[in-house]
Every structure is written in structure tokens, then in C-alpha cells.
C-alpha positions in Angstrom: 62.7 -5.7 -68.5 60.2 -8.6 -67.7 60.5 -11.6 -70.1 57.3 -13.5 -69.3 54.3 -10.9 -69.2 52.2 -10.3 -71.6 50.4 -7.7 -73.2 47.9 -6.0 -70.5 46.8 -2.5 -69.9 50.1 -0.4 -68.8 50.6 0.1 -65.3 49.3 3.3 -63.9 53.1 4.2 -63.4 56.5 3.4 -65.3 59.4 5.3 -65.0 60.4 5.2 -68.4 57.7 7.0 -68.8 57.9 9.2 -65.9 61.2 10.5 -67.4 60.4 10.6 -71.0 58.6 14.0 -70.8 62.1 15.6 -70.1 63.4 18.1 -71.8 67.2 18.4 -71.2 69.6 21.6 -72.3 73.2 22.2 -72.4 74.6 26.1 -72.8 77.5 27.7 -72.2 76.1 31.0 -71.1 73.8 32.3 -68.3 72.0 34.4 -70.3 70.9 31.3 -72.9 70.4 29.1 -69.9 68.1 31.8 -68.1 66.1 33.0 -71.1 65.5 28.6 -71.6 64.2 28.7 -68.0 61.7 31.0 -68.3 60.5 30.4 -71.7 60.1 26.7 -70.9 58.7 27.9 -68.0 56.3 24.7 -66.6 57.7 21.8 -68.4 60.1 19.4 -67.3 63.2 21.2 -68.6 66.7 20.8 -67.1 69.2 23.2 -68.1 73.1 21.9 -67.5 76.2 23.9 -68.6 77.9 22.6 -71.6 77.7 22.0 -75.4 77.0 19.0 -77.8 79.6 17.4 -77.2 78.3 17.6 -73.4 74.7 16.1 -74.9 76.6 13.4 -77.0 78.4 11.9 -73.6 75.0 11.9 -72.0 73.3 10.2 -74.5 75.6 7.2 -74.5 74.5 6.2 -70.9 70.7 8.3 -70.6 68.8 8.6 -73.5 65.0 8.8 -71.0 64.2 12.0 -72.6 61.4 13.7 -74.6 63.7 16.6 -76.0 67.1 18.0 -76.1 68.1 21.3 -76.7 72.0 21.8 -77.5 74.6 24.8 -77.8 76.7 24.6 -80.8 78.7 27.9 -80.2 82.6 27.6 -80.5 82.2 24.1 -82.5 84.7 24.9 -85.5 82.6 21.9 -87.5 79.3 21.5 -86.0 78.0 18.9 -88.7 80.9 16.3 -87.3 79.2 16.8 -83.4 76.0 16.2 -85.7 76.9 13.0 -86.9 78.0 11.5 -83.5 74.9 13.2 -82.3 72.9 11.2 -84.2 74.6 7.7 -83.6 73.8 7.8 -80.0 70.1 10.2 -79.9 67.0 7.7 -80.2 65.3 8.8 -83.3 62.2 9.9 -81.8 63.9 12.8 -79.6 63.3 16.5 -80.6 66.5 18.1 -81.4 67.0 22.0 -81.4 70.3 23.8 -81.7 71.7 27.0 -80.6 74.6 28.7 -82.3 76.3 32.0 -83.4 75.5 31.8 -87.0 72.7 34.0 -88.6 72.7 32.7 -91.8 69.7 31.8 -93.8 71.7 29.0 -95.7 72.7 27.3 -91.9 69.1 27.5 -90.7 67.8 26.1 -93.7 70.4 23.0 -93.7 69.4 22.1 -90.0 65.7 22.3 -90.5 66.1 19.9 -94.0 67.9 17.0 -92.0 65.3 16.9 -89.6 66.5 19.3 -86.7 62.8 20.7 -84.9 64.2 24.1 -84.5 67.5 26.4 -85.0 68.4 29.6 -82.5 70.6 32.5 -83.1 72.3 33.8 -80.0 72.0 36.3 -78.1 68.9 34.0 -77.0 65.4 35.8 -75.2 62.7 34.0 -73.7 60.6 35.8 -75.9 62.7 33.6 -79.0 62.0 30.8 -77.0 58.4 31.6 -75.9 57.9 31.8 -79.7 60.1 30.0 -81.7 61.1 27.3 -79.4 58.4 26.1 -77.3 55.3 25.5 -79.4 57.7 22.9 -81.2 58.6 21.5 -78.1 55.4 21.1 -76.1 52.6 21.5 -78.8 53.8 19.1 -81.6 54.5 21.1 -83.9 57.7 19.9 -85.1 59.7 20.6 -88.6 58.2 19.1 -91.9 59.2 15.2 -92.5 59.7 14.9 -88.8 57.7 12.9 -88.0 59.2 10.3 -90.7 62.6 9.5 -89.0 63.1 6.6 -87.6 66.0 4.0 -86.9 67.9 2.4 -89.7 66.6 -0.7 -90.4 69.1 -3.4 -91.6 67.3 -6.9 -92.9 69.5 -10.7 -93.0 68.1 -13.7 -94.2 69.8 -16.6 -95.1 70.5 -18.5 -99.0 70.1 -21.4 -97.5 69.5 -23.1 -94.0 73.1 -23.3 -91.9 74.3 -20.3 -93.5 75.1 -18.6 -90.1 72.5 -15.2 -91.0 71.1 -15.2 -87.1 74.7 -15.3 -85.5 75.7 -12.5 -88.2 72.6 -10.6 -87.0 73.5 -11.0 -83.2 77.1 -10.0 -83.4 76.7 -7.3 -85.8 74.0 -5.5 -83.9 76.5 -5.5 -80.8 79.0 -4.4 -82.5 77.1 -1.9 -84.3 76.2 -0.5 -80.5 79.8 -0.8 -79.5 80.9 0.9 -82.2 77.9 3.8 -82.5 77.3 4.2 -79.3 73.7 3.7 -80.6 70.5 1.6 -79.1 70.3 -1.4 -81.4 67.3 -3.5 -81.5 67.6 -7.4 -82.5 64.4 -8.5 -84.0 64.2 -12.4 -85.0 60.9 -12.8 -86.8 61.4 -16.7 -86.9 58.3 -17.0 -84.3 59.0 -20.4 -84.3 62.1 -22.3 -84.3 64.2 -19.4 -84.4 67.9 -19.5 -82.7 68.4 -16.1 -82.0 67.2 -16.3 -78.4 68.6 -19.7 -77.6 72.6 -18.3 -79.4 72.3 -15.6 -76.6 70.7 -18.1 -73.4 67.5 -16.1 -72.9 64.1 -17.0 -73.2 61.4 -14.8 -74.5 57.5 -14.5 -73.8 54.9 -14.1 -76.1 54.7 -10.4 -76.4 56.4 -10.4 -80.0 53.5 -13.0 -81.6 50.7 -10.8 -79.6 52.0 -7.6 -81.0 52.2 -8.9 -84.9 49.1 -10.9 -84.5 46.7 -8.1 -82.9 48.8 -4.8 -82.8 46.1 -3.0 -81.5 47.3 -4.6 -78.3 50.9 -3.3 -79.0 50.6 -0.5 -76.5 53.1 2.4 -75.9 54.5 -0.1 -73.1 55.1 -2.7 -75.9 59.1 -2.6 -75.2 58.8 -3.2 -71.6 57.2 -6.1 -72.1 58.2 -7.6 -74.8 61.9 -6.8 -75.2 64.5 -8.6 -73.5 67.4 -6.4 -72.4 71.1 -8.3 -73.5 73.0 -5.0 -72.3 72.6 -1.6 -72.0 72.5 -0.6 -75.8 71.3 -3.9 -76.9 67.1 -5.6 -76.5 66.5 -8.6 -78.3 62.4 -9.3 -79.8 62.1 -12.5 -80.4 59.3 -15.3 -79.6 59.5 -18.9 -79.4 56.2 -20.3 -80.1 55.2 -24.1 -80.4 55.8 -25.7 -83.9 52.2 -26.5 -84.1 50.7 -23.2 -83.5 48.6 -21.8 -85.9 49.8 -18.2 -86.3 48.1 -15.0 -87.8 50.9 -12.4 -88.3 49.6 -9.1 -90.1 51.1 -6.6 -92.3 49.6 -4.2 -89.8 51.1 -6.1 -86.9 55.0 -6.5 -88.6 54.6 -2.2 -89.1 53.6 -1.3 -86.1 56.2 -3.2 -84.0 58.6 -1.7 -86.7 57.2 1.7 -86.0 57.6 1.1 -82.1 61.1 0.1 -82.6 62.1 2.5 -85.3 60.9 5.2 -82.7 63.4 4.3 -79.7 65.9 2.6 -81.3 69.3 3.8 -83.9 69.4 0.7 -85.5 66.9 -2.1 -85.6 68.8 -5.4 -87.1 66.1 -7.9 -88.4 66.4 -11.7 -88.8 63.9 -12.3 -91.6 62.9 -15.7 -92.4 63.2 -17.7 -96.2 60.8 -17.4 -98.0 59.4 -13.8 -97.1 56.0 -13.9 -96.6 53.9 -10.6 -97.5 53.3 -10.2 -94.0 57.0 -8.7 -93.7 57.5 -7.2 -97.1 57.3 -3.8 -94.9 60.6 -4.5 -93.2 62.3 -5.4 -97.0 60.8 -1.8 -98.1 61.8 0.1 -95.2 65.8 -1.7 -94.6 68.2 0.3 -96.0 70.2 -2.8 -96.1 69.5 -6.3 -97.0 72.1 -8.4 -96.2 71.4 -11.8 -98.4 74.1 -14.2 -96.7 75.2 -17.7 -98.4 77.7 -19.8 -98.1 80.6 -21.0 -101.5 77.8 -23.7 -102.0 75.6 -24.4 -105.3 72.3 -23.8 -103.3 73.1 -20.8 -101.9 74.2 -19.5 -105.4 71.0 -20.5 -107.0 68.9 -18.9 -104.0 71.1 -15.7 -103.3 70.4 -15.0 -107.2 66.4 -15.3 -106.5 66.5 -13.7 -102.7 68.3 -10.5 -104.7 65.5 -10.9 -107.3 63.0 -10.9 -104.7 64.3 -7.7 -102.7 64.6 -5.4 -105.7 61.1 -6.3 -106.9 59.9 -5.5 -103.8 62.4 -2.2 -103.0 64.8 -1.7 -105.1 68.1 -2.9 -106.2 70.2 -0.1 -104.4 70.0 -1.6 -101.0 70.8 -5.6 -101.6 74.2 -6.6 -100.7 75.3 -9.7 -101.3 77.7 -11.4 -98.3 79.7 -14.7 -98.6 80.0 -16.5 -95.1 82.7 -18.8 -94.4 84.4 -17.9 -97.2 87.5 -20.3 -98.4 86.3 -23.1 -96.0 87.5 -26.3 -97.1 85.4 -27.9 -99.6 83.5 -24.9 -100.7 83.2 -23.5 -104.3 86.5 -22.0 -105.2 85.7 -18.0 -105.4 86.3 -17.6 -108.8 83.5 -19.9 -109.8 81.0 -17.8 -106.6 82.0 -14.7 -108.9 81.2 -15.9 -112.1 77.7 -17.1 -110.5 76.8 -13.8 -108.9 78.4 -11.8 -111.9 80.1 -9.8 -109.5 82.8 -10.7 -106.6 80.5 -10.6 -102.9 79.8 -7.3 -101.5 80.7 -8.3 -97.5 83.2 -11.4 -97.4 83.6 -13.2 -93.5 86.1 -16.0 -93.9 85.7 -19.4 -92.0 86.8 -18.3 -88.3 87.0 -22.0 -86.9 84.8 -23.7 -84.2 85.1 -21.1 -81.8 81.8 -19.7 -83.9 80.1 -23.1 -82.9 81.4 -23.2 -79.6 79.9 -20.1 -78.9 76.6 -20.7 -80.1 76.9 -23.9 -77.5 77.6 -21.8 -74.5 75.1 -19.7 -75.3 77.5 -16.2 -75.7 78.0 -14.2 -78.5 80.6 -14.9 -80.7 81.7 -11.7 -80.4 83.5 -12.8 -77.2 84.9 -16.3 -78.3 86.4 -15.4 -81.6 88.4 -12.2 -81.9 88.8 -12.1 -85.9 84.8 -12.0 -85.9 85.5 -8.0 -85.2 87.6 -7.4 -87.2 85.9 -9.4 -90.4 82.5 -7.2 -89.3 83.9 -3.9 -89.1 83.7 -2.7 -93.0 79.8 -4.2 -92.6 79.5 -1.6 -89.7 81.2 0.9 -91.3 79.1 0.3 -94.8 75.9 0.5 -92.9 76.6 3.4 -90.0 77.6 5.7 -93.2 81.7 6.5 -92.3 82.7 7.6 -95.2 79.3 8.8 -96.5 78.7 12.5 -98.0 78.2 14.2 -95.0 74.4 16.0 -96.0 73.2 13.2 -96.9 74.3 11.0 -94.1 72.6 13.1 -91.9 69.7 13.7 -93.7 69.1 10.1 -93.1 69.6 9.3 -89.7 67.4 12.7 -88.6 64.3 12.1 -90.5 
């Protein structure tokens, strides 16, 4: 992905989107795969021998597709494949299952979390002619379809030096390693923001473009904009001068979000202190906001008012509290922290030592340098990919 262009009229060919018109099938029987053939007859549809657990392994390594079309027949617990299914699929990829069970009850459970369409077997082409194909080539998907999007997960920090932007870089990689899931890495500290220089990249000036004007934010906008830091993880980020006079929109900060939300799992946003109304929209669509502080008396006064400030402007149920460098020497002993917040921390990362700061020097995640770091972010990953969740309603939020 190129670093330095800017925003200009897509080139007349890409081949991201050359491929993105696919439509992709895996069945286990001849007579499924022949009656997809000819009822999808015309499109770009590739029909491979498998089942979901065939589509979840392709996903973790080619996700260049418009649609996929999966067999559930033979899966004892299809709403487990469902869940891995949905770590891994970009959020703006139809999904429509086939599978032995006629019930009303089934059909009606797929179509509620989001699924675009649900076969019985013995399949036909006339089924698919019907049933399957308008919803794949004509856009008419299921009710609330259109809505889903990637899970958006919002940091900012209780007071300067806390550590929220290497928190946001190691937990979206590890959020990737652990989902198998695209993960997006969006600083919006257009100036003077450390995310870029933590991981030795530079970025171009598609990011400030895109918030400032997003009319010019064109289907292209990741391409240009997005700088690529491995194959499940693109960091957005800008580095414009300290002088500049910028204009950034609450139209510009939801349509980046919407661009990213479509082709990314999880989007993990670096929000600066104070928020600005410009990105309230990424407070009220994060269904986590991780307020970080450290055991000092100005991050417990300004945790207190950033928790104020993200229930008035979404709600209380999605605020977690997280206490960085816990027990470092010098800090607030924890028993006063708890009596401050009136509660003990939600997410606790003890001090890990100065490998976190030698990493940050060399310009590598921490990740790499300090092997506790994993281990200490795991229950965050776990907390925000939903292990452990009811299962409906987990995946009634990562479909829709």
C-alpha cells in the first residue's frame, strides 16, 4: 500500500477491486455445487468442495471477496463455526448458509444476526435463481444488514505519558493474532501523534484529507491512505505540521469510520484528550472505551471526568476503566486508586520494565520485546472479542 499519495481519482484498475466482486462457495455435494453454478450463472462465482470450516481457513489468508456462500451440513454446532466465522469475515461480506435443517426457528435465528440468506438442502437452481441470487447480485440483503460493521474499540489517555497509544498498537496486533481478524489502527492525533513513529513508518496525508473533505474519501480511500504493518494489521494515521490549521468534520471522522468499519473486524482508535465534537461519533459508535491512567493523582481526577464524559455522550455500559503500570514504584498504593474510582480498575497491566521503552526506541512493537505484555493483554482481548459472551448475542453483534 503506497504511503505518500494522496487522494486523486482511482485508477482505472485495482486489483482489490478486480477481486472484490467474487463470490466464493464451499459444498460438500455435487448436486449443491451444480445447482450454485447455474443459478449464479454469470457472476463471478467460484464453487470449491468443503464446508465452513473450509471458508473460515480461507478467510484468515484471502478475504478479496464480495460474497461467500457456505455449507453447514454435518456441523454438530454450527453457531461455534459461526463465531470463528465471524472473527476472520470482513464485515461487509454477504454471508449465506446451506444446511439440513428445515426449521422455521433455525431460519429465523440466521436471518436476525445478520446472515443475507439461509438454504435447505436438497438445493435447485431454481432455490438459488430465487432465493439466493437477487440477494447476492441485486442488493437486496436481510433487514439491518446494511448496519454491521467492525467493532470499534476507543483509548485515550488520563493524562499525557500514560502509555494509551502503545496499549492501542499492541492490542490491535494481538487482537489480529488472536482473531484471526483484519484490525485497523486509527491514531487521530493528526499532529504530534506517536503511533506511527512506535511502529517506524511514516504516513501521507490521506487521513487529514479524508476527515477534512470526505467527499474526497473515495472507495480507494484504504489504498492510499492505510499503511500496511502485516497482513491482518493497516495503521491510519497522519503526521501534520504543528502549525497547521486544521478543519476536521464530524462528517469527515464518520465516513473514514464507515470505510473502515466496512473492511475491517476491529477498528482500534487512539482518540485524543479532550474529545473534540468532531469525534464524538467514534465515542458513540465503540463498544469499548478504554480510559487508561496511571496510580497518579491526575489521572484519578481526569479518569473520573473522561468516564463522565463518555457516558454523557454514550452511555455508561461501555467505559472501562484500565490502570497502566500498576504497582510501579512510587505510584498511589491501590487501595487509595480504589477508593478514588469507587471501584477496583476494570483492566490492570502491571509495570513491565524498560523493555516497553526500549521498544518504543527501536521503533517495534512491544509485543516483540516484552513477553509478559501478552499475557497482561489477553483478558482485554478476551473482554472485547466476546469469549465467554452469550452466544446469540455475540453474534448478533459482530454480523450486523
Amino acid at each position: 500500500m503506497s504511503v505518500d499519495m494522496a487522494m486523486v481519482s482511482p485508477p482505472d484498475e485495482t486489483p482489490s477491486v478486480a477481486t472484490r466482486n467474487r463470490i466464493i462457495c464451499f459444498v460438500n455435494d455435487e448436486l449443491s455445487a451444480a445447482a450454485l453454478r447455474k443459478g449464479l450463472e454469470g457472476s463471478n462465482v467460484s464453487i470449491r468442495r468443503g464446508t465452513i470450516r473450509n471458508a473460515i481457513r480461507m478467510l484468515e489468508t484471502d478475504t478479496e471477496l464480495f460474497a461467500l456462500v457456505a455449507d453447514i451440513s454435518g456441523i454438530d454446532d454450527p453457531f461455534t463455526e459461526l463465531e470463528r466465522l465471524s472473527s476472520v469475515c470482513p464485515p461487509d461480506v454477504l454471508v449465506a448458509l446451506i444446511g439440513e435443517s428445515r426449521e422455521i426457528t433455525f431460519y429465523r435465528e440466521l436471518i436476525e444476526i445478520g446472515l443475507t440468506e439461509y438454504l435447505p438442502r436438497p438445493l435447485t437452481r431454481d432455490m438459488v435463481l430465487h432465493q439466493l441470487r437477487p440477494k447476492l447480485l441485486l442488493g437486496d440483503v436481510a433487514p439491518g444488514a446494511a448496519d454491521r460493521g467492525g467493532h470499534v474499540i476507543s483509548i485515550c489517555g488520563a493524562q499525557g505519558g500514560a502509555g494509551a497509544t502503545s496499549i492501542a498498537i499492541n492490542l490491535a496486533l494481538q487482537l489480529a493474532e488472536t482473531t484471526k481478524g483484519k484490525v485497523a489502527l486509527l491514531d487521530l492525533h493528526l499532529q504530534n501523534g506517536e503511533t506511527a513513529v512506535m511502529l517506524g513508518v511514516r504516513p501521507g496525508p490521506g487521513l487529514r484529507i479524508a476527515l477534512e473533505n470526505p467527499m474526497r474519501a473515495d472507495t480507494l480511500f484504504l489504498e492510499r491512505a492505510a499503511i500496511e504493518i502485516n497482513e491482518r494489521v493497516c495503521l491510519i494515521s497522519a503526521d501534520e505540521d504543528l502549525d497547521a490549521q486544521l478543519d476536521i468534520t464530524e462528517a469527515g471522522v464518520r465516513h473514514v469510520l464507515g470505510l473502515l468499519r466496512q473492511r475491517f473486524n476491529y477498528i482500534v482508535v487512539d482518540i485524543p484528550v479532550p474529545f473534540p465534537p468532531s469525534i464524538h461519533p467514534v465515542i458513540t459508535l465503540s463498544r469499548h472505551v478504554l480510559v487508561l491512567l496511571e496510580a497518579e493523582v491526575t489521572g484519578l481526577r481526569n479518569a473520573h471526568a473522561l468516564r463522565a464524559a463518555v457516558t454523557n455522550i454514550a452511555g455508561k455500559d461501555r467505559v472501562f476503566t484500565l490502570l497502566n503500570r500498576a504497582d510501579r514504584p512510587g505510584g498511589l498504593p491501590r487501595a487509595t486508586i480504589v477508593k478514588a474510582l469507587g471501584a477496583e480498575p476494570d483492566m490492570v497491566i502491571p509495570d513491565l520494565g524498560k523493555g516497553m521503552t526500549q521498544a518504543v526506541n527501536l521503533g517495534i512493537p512491544a509485543l516483540k520485546h516484552v513477553s509478559k505484555l501478552r499475557r497482561h493483554l489477553a483478558p482485554i482481548v478476551r473482554e472485547i472479542a466476546g469469549v465467554g459472551a452469550q452466544r446469540k448475542g455475540w453474534l448478533r453483534r459482530l454480523f450486523r
